[in-house]
N, C-alpha and C positions, 0 to 999 in steps of 0.2 A: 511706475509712479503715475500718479493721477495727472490730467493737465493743472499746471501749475494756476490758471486765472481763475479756474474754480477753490482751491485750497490755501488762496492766500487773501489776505485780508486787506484791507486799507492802507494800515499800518506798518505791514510785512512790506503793501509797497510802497509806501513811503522811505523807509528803510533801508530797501535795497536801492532805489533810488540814490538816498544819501551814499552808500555803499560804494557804487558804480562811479557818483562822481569824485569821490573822495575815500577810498578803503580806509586812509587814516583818519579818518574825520572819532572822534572820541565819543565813547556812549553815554557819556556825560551830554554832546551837542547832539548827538543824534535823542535821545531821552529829551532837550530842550523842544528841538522842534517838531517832534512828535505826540507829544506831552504826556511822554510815561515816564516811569522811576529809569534810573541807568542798571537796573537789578532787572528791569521785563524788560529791557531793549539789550541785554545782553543774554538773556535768557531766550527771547526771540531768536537773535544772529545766533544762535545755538542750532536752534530746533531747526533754521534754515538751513543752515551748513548740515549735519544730520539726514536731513531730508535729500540733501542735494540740491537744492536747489540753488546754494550757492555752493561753488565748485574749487574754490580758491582765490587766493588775493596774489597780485602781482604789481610791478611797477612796469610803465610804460617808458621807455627809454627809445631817446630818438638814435633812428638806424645809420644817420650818417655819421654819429659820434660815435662808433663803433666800426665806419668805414665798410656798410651794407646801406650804400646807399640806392642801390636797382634794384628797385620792384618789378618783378614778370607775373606775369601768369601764363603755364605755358596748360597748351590741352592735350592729354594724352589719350591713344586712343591702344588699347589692348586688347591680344586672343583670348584672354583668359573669359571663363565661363562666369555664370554669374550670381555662383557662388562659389569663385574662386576671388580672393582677394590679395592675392600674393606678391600680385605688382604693386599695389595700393601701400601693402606693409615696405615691401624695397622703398617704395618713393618718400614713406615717412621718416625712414632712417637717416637721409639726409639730413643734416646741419643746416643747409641751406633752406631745405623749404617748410614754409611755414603752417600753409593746409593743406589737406587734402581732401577734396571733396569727389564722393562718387555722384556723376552726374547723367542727367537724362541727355539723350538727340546719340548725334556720329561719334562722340568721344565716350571716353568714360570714366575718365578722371579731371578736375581740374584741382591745377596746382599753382599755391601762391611760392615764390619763390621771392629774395633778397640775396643780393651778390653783390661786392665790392665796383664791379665792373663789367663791359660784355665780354672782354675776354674769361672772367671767371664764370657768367653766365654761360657761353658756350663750349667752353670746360667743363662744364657741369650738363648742357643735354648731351655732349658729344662721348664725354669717357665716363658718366655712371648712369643717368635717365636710360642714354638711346642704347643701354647696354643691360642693363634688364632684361631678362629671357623673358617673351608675351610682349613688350612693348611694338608696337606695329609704324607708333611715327607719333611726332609734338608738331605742337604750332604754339609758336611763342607769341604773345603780346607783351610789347615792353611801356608801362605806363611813364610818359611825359613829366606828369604832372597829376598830385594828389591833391583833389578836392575837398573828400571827406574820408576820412578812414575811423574808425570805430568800434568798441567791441561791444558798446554799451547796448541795451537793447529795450524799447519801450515797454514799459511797465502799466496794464492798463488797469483802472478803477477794478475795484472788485464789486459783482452785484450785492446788491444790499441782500444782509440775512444770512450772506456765505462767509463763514470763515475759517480760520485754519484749525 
């Protein structure tokens, strides 16, 4: 896929914008304040969705109403080669963790995790993480206190001339 700030237009991000802060928001209102028919702003959220560049719609549901209220991030650090990603798939299987990211320096994996409590947190490095064949060792960070959490992501002008 092309980079996306070249192939999208104004509009597209205006759009996605509305999108991001509201998936429910109606093409009817999204058409209002972008000032197209609801027939080319759903024909749009087509061709984006298609393209991929929108990947799906979800709901944000708070984690402590669900009783996952510990956020961790722990860092894993494995023998595995590197183009082997075998740990990386073990660690996504969990329930519990949320990303996984392969990352650059002495680790090589970071991982978001969510757990009821530390007892289920350290039930979870101790009997599935630190049991993964390749896993070498974690270091957990347990966040306090969440300031900004987000999945939204800035949507920059499109240069003039360029569009989808």
């Amino acid at each position: 896929m092309p980079p996306l700030d070249r192939t999208l237009d104004d509009v597209d991000g205006r759009i996605l914008g509305f999108l991001q802060e509201n998936a429910r928001e109606t093409q009817a209102e999204i058409a209002r304040a972008v000032g197209l028919a609801p027939s080319a702003v759903l024909e749009r959220i087509r061709k984006l969705e298609s393209r991929g560049v929108i990947k799906g719609y979800t709901a944000l549901i708070d984690p402590k109403a669900l009783g996952q209220g510990m956020l961790a991030f722990v860092s894993v650090r494995s023998e595995e080669g590197l183009s082997d990603d075998s740990v990386a798939q073990q660690l996504a299987q969990f329930a519990e963790v949320l990303e996984v990211h392969h990352v650059a320096g002495e680790d090589c994996y970071l991982v978001k995790v969510r757990t009821k409590d530390p007892e289920q947190l350290g039930s979870l490095l101790r009997s599935r993480i630190g049991r993964i064949a390749g896993v070498k060792s974690t270091r957990t960070t347990i966040v306090l206190e969440t300031v900004k959490e987000t999945s939204r992501l800035h949507i920059p002008q499109a240069q003039s001339g360029v569009t989808a």
